[in-house]
N, C-alpha and C positions, 0 to 999 in steps of 0.2 A: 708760670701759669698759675693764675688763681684754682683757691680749691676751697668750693664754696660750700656748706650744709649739705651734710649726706643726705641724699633720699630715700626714705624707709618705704614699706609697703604702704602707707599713707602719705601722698607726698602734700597732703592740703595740712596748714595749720590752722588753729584758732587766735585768736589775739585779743587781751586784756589791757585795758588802758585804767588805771587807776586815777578817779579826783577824788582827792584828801579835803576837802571842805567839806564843814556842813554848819548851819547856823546854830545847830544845839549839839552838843554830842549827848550818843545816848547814855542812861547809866549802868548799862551790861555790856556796851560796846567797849572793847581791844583790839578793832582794829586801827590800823593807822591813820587815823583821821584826827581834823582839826578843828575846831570855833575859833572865831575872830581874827583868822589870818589873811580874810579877806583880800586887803591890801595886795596879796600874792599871784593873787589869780591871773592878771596881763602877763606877767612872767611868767608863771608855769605854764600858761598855754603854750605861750614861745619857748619854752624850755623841752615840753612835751612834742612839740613839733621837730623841734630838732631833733630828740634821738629818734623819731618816726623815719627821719631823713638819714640819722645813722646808719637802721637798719635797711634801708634801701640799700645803701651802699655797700652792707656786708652780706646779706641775706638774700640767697639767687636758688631757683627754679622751686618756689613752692608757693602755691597760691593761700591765698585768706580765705576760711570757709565759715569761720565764725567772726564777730569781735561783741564783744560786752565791755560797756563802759559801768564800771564800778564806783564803788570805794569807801565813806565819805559818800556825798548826796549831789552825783553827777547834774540832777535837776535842779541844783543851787547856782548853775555858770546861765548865764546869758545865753540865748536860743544860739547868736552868733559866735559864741564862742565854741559851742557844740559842732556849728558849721564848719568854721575853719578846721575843727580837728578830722572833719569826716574829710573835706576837700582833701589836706595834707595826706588823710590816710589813701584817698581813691588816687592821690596825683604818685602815690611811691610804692603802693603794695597794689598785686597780683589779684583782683578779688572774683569769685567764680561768682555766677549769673544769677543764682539762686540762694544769696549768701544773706544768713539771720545776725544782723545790727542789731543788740539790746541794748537799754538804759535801766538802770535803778533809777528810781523817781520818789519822790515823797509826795504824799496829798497834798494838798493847797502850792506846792512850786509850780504847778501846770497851770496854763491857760489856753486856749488855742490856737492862737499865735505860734506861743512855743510848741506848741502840737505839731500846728503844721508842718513847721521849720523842722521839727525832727526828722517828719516824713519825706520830706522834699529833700534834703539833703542824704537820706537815706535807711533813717534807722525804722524799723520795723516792728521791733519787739519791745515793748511796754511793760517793767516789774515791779508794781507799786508795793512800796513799804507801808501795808496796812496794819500790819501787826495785832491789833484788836481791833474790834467794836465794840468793845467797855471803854468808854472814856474817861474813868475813874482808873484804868489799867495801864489806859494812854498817858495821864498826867503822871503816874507813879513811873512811869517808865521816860518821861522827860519828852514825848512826842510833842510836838507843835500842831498836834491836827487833832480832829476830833473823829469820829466814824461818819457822821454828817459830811466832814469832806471825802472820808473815802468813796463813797458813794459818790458824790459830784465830779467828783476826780474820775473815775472811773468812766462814767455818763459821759463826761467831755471826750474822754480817750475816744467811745466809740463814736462819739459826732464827729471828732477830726479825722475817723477813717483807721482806726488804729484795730487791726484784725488777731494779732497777737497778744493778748494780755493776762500778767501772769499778778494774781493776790499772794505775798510774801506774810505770815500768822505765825505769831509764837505761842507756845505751850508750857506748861508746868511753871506759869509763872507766879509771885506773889501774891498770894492774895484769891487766885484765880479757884475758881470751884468749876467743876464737873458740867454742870448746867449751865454755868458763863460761857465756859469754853463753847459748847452745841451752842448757843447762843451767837456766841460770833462765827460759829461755822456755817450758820443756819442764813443769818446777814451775807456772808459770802457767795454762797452754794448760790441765792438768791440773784445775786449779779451774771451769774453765770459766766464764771471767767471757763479762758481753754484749759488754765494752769495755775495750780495754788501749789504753794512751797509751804511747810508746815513741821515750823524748827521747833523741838524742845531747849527750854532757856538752859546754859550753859551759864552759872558763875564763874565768869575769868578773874585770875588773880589781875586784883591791881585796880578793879574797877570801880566805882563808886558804889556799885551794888553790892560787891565784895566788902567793902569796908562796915554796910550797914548790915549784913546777913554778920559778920565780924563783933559789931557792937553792939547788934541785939535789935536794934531799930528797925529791924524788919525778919520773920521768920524764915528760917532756911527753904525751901523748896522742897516739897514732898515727891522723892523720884518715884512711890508706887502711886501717888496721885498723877503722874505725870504720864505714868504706865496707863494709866486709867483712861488717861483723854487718847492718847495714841491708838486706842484698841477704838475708843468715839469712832477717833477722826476716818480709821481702816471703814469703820461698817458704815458712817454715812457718804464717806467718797462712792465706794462699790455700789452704795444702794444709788447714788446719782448718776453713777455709769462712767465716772473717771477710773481710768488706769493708772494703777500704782506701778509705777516705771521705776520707781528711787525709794528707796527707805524716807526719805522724806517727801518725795514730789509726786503728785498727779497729774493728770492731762487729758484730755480729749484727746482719741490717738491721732496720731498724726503734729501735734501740737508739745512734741517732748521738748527741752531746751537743749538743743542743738551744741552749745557752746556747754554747758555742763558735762553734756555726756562725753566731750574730749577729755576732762578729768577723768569721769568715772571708766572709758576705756584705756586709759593710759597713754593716751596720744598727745600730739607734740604741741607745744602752744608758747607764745612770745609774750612775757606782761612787761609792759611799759608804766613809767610813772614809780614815785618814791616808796619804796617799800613791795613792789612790784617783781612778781618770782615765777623763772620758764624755767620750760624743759624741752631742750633742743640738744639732738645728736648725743645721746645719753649722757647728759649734763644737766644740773641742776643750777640755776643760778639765781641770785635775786639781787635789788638796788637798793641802793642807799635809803634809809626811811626819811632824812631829814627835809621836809618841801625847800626849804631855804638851802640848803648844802644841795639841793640837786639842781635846782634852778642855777646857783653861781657856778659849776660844774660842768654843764653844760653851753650856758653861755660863756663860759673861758675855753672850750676846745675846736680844733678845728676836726672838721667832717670828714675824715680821710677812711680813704678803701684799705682795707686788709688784705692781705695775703691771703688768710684760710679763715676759715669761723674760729676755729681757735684762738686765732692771734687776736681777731675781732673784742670775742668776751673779756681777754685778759687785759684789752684797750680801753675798753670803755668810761667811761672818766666815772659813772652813777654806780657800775657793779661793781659790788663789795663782797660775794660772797658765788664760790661754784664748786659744787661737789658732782663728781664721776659716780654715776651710776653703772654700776655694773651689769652683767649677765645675766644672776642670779637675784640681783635684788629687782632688778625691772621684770624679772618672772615674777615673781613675788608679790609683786605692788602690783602689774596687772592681774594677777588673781584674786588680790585683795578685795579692789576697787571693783573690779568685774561683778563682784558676790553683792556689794551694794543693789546692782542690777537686779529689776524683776527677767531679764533676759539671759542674767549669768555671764557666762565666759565662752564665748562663741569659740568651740572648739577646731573648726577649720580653720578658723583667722588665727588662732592661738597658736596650731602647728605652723601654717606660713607664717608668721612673726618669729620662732622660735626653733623653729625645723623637728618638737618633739612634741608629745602631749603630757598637760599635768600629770598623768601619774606619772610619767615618764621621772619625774620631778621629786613629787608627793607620793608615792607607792602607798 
């Protein structure tokens, strides 16, 4: 008898599909993403569809309450290709009636064609990478857009019907001053999205920005100027009437990002695609990063059922990496992540997931 994914007190998961393209990469980006491997894309789609179908086959009684297409600049693939991947997902997973479909999108990839096609096949939720409206901040930063499209970009989202839309802005960046920043929060606030995300820049090792903060060709980042804009950003959101839900996210209530918040609760969620990392039945897993090694990988195995979820992950031909989360560490990380919350750590739901309460824990 099969023994399929335990069912915890949430039995809905989220699901993360990663596209590793993009036509520029950025120059503070580390994630797993690509330029000029174009050529890849017909395969990964098919490559991505298959393991959608893998998990069909291992993965039993839990519905899909989230999915966010990430990665890489998901509004780089062809409207039809975003189709096919919704189809695959609606023809193999579980999905509940009221379930939020995101996309990362970049300004000037939309049109509304592709609008449409997003909506009609079912995504909902709209998260443009606007990052400034300095365009002198945009070209330093390697962006292919200017703030002129974020705006049009935007304008088209709400012609094609798109109700959900999130502005994604960075801070403490090079170059940037105090009054730039209000400036592009002032451009924003102005569009009136539901939901602005608003990251401080993080120098990753490794990165081209790394290398010039490294060599002098550009000055380090001032983290108490950084401080400075954050305390901005806190007192013009509240005076506009957005809810700070997240250390970094606001929202019109009602309009929080659904599929986020299974991170920041600690709940379960499946990522699919190269470099792509879950958390199911206290297990940690992630895939292979290489698009080329994942795509060959997959179209060389056959699609077979497993016995238990266990045998499943240990199957997989793309995952390469699964750590046991234990008892005490998933106490842990849900308090951690919880504290992110302007909501905290819902202490009912803390005792039914745990059968105690943090102090119980934390004295």
């Amino acid at each position: 008898m099969k023994t399929y994914l335990k069912k915890t007190q949430n039995d809905n998961i989220s699901l993360y599909l990663h596209i590793p393209f993009c036509e520029v990469k950025c120059v503070y980006c580390d994630f797993n993403t690509y330029a000029n491997i174009e050529s890849l894309i017909p395969g990964y789609i098919n490559a991505l569809i298959r393991e959608i179908r893998f998990w069909n086959e291992n993965l039993r009684g839990h519905r899909v309450k989230t999915i966010f297409f990430g990665g890489g600049t998901p509004s780089y693939l062809k409207a039809a290709d975003l189709s096919r991947l919704m189809n695959a997902i609606n023809n193999n997973f579980d999905l509940v009636p009221d379930i939020e479909v995101s996309i990362e999108a970049n300004p000037g990839d939309i049109d509304l064609l592709k609008l449409s096609t997003y909506l009609e096949c079912g995504i909902n939720r709209l998260s443009i990478g606007a990052q400034s409206f300095d365009d002198n901040i945009l070209n330093l930063l390697s962006r292919k857009h200017t703030a002129v499209d974020i705006i049009e970009s935007y304008k088209l989202a709400m012609e094609a019907g798109f109700k959900n839309i999130s502005l994604d802005l960075i801070y403490g960046l090079p170059y940037q001053t105090v009054e730039g920043w209000n400036d592009t929060l002032e451009h924003a606030i102005a569009l009136n999205p539901v939901h602005l995300s608003l990251y401080c820049l993080t120098v990753e090792k490794g990165t081209p920005l790394d290398q010039w903060v490294k060599l002098g060709k550009i000055s380090k980042p001032d983290e108490d100027l950084a401080a400075d804009m954050y305390l901005l950003a806190e007192q013009r959101m509240t005076d506009c009437g957005y809810h700070h839900y997240e250390i970094s996210n606001w929202s019109i209530r009602g309009f929080e990002s659904r599929h986020n918040l299974t991170y920041w609760r600690n709940q379960s969620y499946l990522g699919l695609g190269p470099g792509a990392h879950s958390y199911l039945n206290h297990k940690r897993f992630s895939n292979i990063k290489s698009p080329r090694e994942y795509i060959h990988k997959l179209n060389d195995c056959s699609l077979e059922s497993y016995s238990s979820f266990e045998e499943s992950i240990h199957s997989s031909p793309v995952i390469n990496e699964i750590e046991i989360i234990d008892r005490k560490s998933e106490i842990a990380e849900t308090l951690m992540m919880g504290l992110r919350l302007h909501e905290g750590v819902n202490l009912q739901t803390f005792k039914q997931r745990f059968n105690l309460m943090p102090s119980d824990v934390y004295p």
